[in-house]
LUMKELO-825473 format. One record per residue: residue in three letters; x, y, z of N, C-alpha, C in turn. Coordinates in steps of 0.02 Angstrom, whole numbers, plus 32768, in hexadecimal, padded with zeros to 4 digits. Example, Ala and Ser with C-alpha at 12.3 -4.5 7.8 and 13.67 -1.06 7.14 Angstrom:
2
ala82947EE4818682677F1F818682947F5B8186
ser82827F90816282AC7FCB816582858002818A
***
This chain:
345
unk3838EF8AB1523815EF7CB11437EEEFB9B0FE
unk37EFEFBCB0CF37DEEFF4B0AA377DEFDFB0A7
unk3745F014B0AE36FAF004B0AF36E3EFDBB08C
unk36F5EFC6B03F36DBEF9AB0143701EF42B037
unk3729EF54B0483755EF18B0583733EEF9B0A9
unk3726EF3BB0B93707EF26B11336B2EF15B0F0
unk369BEF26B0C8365CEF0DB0A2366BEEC8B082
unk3687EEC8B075369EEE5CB05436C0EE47B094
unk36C6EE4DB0D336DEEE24B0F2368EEE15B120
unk3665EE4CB1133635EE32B14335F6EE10B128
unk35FBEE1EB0DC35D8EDE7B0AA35F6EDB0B0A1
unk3632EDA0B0B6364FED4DB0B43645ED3DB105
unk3650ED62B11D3635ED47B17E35EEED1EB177
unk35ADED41B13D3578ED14B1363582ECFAB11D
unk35BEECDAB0DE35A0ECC3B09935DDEC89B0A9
unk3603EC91B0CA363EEC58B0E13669EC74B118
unk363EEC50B1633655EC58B1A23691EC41B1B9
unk36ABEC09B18536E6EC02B18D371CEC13B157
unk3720EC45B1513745EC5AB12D3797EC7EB135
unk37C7ECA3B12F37F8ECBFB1363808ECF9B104
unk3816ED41B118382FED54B0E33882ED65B0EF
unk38A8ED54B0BF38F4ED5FB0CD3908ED97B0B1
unk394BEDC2B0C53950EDF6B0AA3993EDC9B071
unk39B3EDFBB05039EEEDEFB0303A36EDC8B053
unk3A3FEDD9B08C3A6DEDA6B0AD3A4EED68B0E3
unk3A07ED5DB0C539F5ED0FB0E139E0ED35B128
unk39CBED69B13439C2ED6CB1883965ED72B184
unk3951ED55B1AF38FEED70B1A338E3ED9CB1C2
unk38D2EDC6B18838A7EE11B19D385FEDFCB1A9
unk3839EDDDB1AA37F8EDD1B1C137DBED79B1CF
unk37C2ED62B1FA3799ED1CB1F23757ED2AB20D
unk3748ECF4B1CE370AECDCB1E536D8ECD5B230
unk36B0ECD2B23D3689ECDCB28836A3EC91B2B2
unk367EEC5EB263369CEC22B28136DAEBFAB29C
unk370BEC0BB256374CEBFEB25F375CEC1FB2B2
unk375AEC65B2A4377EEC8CB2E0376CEC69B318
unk3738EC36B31E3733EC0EB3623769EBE2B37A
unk3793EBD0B34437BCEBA3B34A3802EBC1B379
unk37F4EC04B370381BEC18B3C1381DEC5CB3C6
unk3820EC93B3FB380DECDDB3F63812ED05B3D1
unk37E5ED1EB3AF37E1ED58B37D3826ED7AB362
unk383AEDAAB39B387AEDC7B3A638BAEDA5B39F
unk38AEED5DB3A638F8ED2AB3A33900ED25B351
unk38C0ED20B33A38A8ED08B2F538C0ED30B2B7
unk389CED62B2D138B3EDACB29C3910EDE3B2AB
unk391EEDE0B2753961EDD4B27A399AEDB1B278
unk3969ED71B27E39ABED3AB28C39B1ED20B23F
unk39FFED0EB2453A09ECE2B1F339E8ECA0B1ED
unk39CFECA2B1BA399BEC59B1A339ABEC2EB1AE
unk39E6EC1CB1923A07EBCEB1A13A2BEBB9B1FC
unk3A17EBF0B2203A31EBD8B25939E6EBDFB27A
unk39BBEBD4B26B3980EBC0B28C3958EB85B26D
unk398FEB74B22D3962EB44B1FC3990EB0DB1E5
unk399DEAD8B1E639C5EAC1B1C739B4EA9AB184
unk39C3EAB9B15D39BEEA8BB10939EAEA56B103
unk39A2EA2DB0FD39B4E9DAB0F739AFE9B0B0B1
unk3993E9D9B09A3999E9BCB050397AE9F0B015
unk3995EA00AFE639DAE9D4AFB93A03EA04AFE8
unk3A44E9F5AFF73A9EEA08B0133AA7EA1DAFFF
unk3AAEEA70B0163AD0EAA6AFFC3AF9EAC5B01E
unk3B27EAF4B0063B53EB12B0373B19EB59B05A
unk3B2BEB6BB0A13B08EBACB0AB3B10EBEAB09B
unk3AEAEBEEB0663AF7EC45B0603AB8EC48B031
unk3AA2EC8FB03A3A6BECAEB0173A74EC9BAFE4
unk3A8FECA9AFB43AA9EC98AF563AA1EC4DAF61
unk3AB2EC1CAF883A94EBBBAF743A4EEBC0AF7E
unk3A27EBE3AFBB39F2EBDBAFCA39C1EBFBAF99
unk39CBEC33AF7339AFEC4BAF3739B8EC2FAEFB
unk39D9EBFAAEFF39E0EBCEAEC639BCEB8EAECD
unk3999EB8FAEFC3981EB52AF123930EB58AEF4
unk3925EB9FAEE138D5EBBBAED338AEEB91AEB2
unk3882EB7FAEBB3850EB58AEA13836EB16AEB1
unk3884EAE9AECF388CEAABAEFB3871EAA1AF32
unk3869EA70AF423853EA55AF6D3887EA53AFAD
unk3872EA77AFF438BEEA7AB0183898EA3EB056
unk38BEEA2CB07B38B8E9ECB0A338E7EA2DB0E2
unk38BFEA45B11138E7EA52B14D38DBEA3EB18B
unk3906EA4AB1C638FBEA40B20E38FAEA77B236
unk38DAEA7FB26038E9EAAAB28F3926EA97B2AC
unk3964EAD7B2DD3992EAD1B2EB3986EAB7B342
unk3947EAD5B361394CEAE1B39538F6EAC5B3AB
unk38F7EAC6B3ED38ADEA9CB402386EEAC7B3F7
unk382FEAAAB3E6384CEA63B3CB3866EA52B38A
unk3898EA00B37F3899E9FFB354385BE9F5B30E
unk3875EA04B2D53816E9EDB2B6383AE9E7B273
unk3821E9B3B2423836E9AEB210380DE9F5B1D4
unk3825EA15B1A037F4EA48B18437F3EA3BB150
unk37C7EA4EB12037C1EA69B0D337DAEA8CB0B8
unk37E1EAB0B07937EFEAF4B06A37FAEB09B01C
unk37E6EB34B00D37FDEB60AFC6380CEB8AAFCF
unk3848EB9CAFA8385EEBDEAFA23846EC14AF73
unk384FEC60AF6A3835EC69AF343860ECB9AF34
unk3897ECC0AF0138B2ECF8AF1338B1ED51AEF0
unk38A3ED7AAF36388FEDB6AF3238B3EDDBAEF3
unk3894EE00AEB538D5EE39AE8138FDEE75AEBC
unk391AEE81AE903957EE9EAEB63936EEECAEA4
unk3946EF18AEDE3924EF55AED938DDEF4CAECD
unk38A2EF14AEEF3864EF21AEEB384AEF4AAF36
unk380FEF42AF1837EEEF74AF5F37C2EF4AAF81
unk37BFEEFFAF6F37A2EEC6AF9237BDEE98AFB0
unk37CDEEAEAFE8381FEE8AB007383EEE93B017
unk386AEE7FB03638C3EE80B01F38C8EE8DAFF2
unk38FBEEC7AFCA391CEEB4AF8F394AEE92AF92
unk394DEE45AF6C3989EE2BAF663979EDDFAF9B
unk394DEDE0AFAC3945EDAEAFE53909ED7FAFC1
unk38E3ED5DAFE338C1ED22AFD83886ED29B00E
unk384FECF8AFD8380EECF3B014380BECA4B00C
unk382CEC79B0593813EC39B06D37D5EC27B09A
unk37B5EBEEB0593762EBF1B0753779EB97B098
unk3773EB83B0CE3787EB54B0F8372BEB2FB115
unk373FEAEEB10A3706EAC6B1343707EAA4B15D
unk36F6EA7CB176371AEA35B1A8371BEA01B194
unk36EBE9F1B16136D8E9AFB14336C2E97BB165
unk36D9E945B16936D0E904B19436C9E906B1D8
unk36FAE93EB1F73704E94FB23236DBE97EB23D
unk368EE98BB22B367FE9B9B242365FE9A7B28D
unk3625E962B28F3624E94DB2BE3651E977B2FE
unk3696E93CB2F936C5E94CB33A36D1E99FB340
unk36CBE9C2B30C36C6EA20B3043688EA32B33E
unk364BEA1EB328361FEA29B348362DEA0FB3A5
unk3653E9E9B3BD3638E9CEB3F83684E9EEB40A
unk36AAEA06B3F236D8EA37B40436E4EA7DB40E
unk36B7EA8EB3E136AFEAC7B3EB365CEADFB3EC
unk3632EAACB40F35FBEAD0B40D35D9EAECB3E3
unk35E4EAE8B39F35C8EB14B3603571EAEFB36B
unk3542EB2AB3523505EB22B33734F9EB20B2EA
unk34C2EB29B2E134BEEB32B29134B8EB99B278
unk34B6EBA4B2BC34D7EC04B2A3352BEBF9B29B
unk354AEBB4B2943594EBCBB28B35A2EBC8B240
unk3572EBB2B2173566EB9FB1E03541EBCEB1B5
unk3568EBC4B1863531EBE8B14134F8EBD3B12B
unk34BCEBF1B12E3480EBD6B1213480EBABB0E3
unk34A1EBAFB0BE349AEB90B07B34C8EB4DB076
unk34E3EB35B0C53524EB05B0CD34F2EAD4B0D7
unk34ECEA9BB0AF34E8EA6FB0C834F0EA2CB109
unk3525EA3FB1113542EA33B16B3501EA35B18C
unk34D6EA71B19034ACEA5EB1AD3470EA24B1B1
unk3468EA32B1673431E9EBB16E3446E9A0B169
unk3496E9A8B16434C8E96BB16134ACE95BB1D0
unk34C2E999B1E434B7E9A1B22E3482E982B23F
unk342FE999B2263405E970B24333F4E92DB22F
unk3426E918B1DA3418E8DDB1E53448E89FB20C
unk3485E8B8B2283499E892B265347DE89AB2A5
unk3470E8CEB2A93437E8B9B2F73404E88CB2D1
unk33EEE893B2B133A1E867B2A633C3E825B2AA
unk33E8E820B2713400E7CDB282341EE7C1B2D8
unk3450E7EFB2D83466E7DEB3253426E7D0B36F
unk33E7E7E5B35533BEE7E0B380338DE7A3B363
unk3397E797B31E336EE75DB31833A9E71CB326
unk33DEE721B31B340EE6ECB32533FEE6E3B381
unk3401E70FB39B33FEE70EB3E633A7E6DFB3FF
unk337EE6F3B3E73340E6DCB3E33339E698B3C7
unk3368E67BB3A43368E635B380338CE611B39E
unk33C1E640B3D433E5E616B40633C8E610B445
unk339FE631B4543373E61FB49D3342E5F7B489
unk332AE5F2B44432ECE5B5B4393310E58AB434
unk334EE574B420336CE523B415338FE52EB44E
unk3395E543B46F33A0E529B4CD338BE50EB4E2
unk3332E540B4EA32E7E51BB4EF32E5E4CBB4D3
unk32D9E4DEB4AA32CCE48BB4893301E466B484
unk3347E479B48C336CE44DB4A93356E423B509
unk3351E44DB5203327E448B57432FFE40CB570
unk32CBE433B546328BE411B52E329EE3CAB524
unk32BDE3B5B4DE32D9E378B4D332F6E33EB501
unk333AE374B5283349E350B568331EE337B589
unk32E9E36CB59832AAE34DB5D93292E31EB5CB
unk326DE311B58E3244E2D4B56F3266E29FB575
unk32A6E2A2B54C32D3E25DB54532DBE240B5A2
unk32F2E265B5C032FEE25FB62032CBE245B621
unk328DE267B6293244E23FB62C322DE203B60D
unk3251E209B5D9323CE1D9B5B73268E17BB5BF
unk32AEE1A1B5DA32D7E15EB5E332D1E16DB63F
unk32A6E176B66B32A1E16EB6AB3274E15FB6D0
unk3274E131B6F9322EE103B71C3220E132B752
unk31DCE135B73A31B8E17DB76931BAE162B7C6
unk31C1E126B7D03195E109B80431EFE123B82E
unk3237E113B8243258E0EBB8313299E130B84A
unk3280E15CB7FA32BCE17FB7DF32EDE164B7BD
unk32EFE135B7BB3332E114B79B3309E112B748
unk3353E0F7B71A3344E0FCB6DE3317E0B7B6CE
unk32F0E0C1B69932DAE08EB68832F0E04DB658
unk32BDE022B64132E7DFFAB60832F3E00AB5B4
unk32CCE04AB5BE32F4E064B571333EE07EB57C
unk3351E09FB5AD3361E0BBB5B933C3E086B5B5
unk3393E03CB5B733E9DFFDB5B733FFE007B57D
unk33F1E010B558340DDFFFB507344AE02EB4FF
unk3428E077B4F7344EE0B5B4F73486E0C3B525
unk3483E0A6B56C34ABE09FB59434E3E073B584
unk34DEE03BB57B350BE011B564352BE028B521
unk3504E038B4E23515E04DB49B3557E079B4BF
unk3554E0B6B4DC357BE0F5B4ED35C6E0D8B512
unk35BAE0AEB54A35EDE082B5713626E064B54C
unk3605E040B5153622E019B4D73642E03FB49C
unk361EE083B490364AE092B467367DE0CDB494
unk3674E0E0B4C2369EE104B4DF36E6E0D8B50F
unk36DDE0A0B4EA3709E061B51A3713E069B55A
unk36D6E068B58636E0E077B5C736CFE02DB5F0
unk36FEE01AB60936F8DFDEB63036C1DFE2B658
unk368CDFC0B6693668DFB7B6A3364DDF6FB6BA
unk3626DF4EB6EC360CDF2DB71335C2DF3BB6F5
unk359BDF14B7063558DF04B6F5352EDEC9B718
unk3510DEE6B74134E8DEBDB7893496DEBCB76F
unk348ADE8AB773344DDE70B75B3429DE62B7B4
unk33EADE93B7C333CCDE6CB8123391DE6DB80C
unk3387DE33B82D3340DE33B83B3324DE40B880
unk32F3DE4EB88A32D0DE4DB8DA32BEDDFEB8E0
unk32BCDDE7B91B32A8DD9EB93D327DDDBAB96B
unk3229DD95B95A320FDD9EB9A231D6DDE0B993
unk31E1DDF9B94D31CEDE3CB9503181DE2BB92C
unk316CDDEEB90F311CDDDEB90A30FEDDD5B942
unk311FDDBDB97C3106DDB2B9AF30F5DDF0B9DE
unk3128DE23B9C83103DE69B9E730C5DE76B9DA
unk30C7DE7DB98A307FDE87B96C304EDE77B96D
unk304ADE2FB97F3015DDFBB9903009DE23B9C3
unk302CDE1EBA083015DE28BA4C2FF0DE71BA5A
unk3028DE9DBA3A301CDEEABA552FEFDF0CBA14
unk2FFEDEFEB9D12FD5DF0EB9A73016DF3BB974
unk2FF7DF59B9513027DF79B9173053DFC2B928
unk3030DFE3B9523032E014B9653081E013B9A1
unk3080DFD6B9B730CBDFB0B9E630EADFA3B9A8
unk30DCDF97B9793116DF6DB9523148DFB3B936
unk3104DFCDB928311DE030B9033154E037B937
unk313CE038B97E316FE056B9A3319CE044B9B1
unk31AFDFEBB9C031DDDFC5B9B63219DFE5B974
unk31FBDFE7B94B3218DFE5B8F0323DE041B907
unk322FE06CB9193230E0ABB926327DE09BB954
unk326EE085B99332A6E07AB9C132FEE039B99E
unk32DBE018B9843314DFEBB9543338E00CB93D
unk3316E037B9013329E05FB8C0335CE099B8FB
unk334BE0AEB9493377E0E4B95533AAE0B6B97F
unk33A5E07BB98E33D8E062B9B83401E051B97D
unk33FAE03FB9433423E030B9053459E066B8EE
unk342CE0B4B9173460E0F5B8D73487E0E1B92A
unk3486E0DDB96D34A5E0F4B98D34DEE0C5B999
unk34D1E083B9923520E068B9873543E067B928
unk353CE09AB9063557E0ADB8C83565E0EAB8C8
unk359EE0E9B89835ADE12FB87E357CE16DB84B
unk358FE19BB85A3566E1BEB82B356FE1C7B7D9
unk35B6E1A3B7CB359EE18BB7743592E14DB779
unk358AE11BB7AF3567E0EBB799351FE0EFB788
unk3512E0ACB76334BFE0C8B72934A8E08AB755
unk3464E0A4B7703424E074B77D33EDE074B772
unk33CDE042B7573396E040B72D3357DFFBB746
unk332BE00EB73B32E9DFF8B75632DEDFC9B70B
unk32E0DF7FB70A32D1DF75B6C6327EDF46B6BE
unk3275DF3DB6EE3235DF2FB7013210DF27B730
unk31EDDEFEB75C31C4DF11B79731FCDF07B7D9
unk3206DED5B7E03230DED4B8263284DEC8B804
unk328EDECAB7B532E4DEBBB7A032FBDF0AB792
unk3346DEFCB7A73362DF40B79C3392DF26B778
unk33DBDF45B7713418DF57B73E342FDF9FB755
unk3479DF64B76834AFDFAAB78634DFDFA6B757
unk34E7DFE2B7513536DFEFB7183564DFF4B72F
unk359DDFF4B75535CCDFFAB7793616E01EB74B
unk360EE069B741362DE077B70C368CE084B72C
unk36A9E062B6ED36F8E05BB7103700E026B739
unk36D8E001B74036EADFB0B77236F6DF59B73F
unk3740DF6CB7543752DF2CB7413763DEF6B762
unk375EDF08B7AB3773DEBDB7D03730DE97B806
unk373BDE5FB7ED36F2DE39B7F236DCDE30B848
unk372EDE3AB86A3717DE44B8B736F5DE8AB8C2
unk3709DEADB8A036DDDEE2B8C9368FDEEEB8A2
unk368FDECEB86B3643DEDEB852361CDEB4B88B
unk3632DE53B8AC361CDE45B8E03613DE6FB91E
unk3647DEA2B93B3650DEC1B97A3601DF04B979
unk35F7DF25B92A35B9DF49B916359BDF0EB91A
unk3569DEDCB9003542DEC3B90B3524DE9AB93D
unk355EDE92B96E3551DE6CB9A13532DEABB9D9
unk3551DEEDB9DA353DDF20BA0034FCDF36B9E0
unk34DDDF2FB99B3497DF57B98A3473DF0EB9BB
unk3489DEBBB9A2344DDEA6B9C93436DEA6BA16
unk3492DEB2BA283471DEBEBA703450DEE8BA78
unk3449DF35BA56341FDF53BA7933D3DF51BA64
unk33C0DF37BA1D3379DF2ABA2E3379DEEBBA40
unk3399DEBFBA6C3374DE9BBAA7336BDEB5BAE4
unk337BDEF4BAEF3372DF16BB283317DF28BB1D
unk32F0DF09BB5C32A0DF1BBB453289DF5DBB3A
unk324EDF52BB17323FDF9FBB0131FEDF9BBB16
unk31F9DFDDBB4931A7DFFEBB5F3181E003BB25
unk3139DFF3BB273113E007BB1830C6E000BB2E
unk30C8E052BB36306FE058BB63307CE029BBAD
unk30BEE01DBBD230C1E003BC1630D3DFC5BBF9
unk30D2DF9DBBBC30EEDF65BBAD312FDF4CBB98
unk3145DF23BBA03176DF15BB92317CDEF0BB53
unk31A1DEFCBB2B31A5DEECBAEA31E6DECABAD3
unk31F9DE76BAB53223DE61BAC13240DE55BA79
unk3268DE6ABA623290DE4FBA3032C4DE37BA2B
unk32E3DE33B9F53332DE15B9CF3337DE37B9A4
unk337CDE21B98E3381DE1BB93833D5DDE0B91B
unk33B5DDCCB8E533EBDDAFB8D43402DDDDB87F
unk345CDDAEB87C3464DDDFB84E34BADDBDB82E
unk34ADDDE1B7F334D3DDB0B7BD34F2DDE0B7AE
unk353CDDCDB77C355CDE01B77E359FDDF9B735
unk35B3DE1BB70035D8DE25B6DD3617DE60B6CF
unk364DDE53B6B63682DE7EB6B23672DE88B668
unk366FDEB7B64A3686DECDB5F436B3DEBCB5F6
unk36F7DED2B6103751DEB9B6083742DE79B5F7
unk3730DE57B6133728DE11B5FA3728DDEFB5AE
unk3705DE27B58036F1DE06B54A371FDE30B50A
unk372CDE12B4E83769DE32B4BC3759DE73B489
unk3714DE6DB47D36FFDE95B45036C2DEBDB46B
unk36BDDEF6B472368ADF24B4823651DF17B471
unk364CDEF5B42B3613DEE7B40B35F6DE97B42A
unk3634DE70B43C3611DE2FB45C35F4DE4AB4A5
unk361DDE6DB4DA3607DE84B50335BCDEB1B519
unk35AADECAB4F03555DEF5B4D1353BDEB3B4D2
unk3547DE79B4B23514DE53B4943511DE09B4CD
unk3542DE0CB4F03543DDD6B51A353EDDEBB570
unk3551DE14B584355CDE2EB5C23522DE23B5EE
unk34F1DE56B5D834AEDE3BB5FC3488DDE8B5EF
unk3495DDC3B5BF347ADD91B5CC34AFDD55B608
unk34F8DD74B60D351ADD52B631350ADD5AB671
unk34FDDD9EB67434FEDDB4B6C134B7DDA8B6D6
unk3480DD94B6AC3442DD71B6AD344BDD27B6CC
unk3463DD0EB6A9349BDCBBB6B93496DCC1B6FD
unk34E2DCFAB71C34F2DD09B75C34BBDCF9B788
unk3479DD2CB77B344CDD3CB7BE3422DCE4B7AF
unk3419DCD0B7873403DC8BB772342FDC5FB7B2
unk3455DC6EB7A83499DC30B7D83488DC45B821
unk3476DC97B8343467DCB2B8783435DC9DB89B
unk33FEDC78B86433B9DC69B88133C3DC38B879
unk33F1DC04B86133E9DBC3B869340CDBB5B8A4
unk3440DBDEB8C7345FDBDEB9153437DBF6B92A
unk33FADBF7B93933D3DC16B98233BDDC5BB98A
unk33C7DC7FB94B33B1DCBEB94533CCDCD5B98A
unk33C8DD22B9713401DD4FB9B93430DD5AB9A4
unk3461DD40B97834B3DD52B95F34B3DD5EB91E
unk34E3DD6BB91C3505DD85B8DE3550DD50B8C2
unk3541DD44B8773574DD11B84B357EDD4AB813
unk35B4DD3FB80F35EADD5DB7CA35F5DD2BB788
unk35D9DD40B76535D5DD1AB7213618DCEAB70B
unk3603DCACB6FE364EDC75B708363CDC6AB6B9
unk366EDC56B6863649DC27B644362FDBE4B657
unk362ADBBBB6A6361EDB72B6A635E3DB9AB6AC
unk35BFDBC3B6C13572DBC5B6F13548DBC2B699
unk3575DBDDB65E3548DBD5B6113556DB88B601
unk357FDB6BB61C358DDB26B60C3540DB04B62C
unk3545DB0FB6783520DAE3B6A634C7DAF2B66E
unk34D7DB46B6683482DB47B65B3479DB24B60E
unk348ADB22B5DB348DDAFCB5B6347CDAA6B5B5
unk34B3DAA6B5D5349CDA53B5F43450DA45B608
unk3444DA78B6333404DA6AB64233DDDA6AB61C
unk33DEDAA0B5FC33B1DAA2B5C833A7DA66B58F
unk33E4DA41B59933E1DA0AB56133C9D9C5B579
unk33BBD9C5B5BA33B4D9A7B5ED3361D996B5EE
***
């Protein structure tokens, strides 16, 4: 390059870092600081344009004379080689016999556009890869800002997602017991029902368990209620749901159980084991429990099943204490017949 020409290539190095200058047969006699990152200096300079660039839009044939006809347009290119990167570009072509240039060649001023992002984390660029007057940059700090306030809006609704979880847990769980409480039935059942998941539903009571209280005082009954609630998770599964729904009554969910012998074979094993006595302070502490019992399969409609289940399986433990308390009955339609009667009785 002739001095005035090596003087405009190093006032476009500041004024557009990505730039190209081409000579007359499309080969490039100089790039930009930036561009030239896109692969070694020496590979860069010299080489023909279109085999380091591929023009993607508008379709032209390759040769210097299409690409100088293209001046003023808008060019859509790719890099040929890694990485790939989608580019920008205008052309703008050099007079023939000038002393600013190539004669006969072209000056392409190239950006990244959209892709500058993926530009940046590819090639490491700062804001010295850029022309002070490029916007890119303050486009730059305003995606970090968002990218760091988006990041900051996602660790607070984590938080208060957490948060939320904790309260609601707390809020549907009996502090004394661990198990869930009686808000905690509704929502349980609502979810079962619309997710059509068959289950069992055991209604128990403790037998025997005022008589702790009387004797030993409240503080036995706590501990009694403490030991139940863990002999209960240990003959159940861990998606089965158990729930504390008031002082000595519980409610087992038995999730996926449809056959009425084995909801008996679970309830007959929770009462045996709180009749096994329970220490307390050197005493012996004697309970039961009886316990009633319903299938959902049973009832044709999800929505009758929500609305009838627990008062059937209420029925059930009703029929358990009228046998002698200690066992367990499976909800029959005569046991709503018998109680009726009575009632009319």
């Amino acid at each position: 390059m002739s001095g005035a020409a090596e003087g405009l290539a190093g006032l476009l190095d500041q004024l557009c870092p990505m730039h190209a200058l081409l000579d007359a047969t499309g080969h490039i006699a100089h790039a930009g600081p930036t561009l030239a990152r896109l692969c070694p200096k020496e590979e860069m300079t010299g080489a023909r344009f279109l085999e380091l660039f591929e023009l993607r839009r508008p379709a032209r044939s390759a040769t210097m004379d299409d690409l100088r006809a293209l001046a003023g347009r808008g060019l859509h290119l790719m890099t040929r080689g890694a990485p790939r990167l989608p580019l920008k570009a205008v052309l703008t072509p050099l007079p023939e016999g000038g002393t600013l240039g190539p004669s006969g060649g072209a000056l392409v001023n190239m950006s990244f556009g959209i892709a500058v992002t993926e530009a940046i984390r590819q090639l490491n660029l700062t804001a010295r890869d850029f022309a002070a007057t490029d916007l890119t940059v303050e486009m730059l700090y305003l995606i970090e800002a968002k990218t760091a306030a988006m990041e900051a809006s996602r660790l607070l609704n984590l938080r208060l997602q957490g948060a939320k979880a904790a309260a609601e847990e707390q809020a549907f769980t009996d502090t004394l017991t661990g198990l869930k409480n009686r808000r905690a039935l509704d929502p349980v059942l609502t979810q079962l029902m619309a997710s059509e998941t068959d289950f069992a539903l055991v209604q128990l009571d403790l037998d025997y368990f005022k008589e702790v209280n009387d004797q030993f005082g409240h503080a036995a009954g706590d501990h009694v209620l403490q030991l139940a609630a863990r002999a209960m998770r240990a003959e159940t599964r861990k998606e089965d749901v158990l729930l504390r729904v008031g002082g000595d009554e519980f409610v087992l969910i038995l999730s996926g159980v449809t056959d009425a012998a084995r909801v008996r074979d679970i309830a007959e094993r929770v009462i045996a084991r709180l009749e096994a006595p329970i220490d307390y302070d050197g005493q012996p502490c004697q309970i039961s429990a009886s316990a009633g019992g319903a299938l959902s399969c049973r009832y044709p409609h999800p929505q009758a099943a929500e609305a009838r289940i627990m008062e059937d399986a209420d029925i059930a433990l009703y029929a358990a204490k009228s046998a002698g308390r200690g066992c367990f009955r499976n909800f029959e339609p005569s046991m709503r017949q018998d109680r009726e009667a009575r009632r009319s009785s």
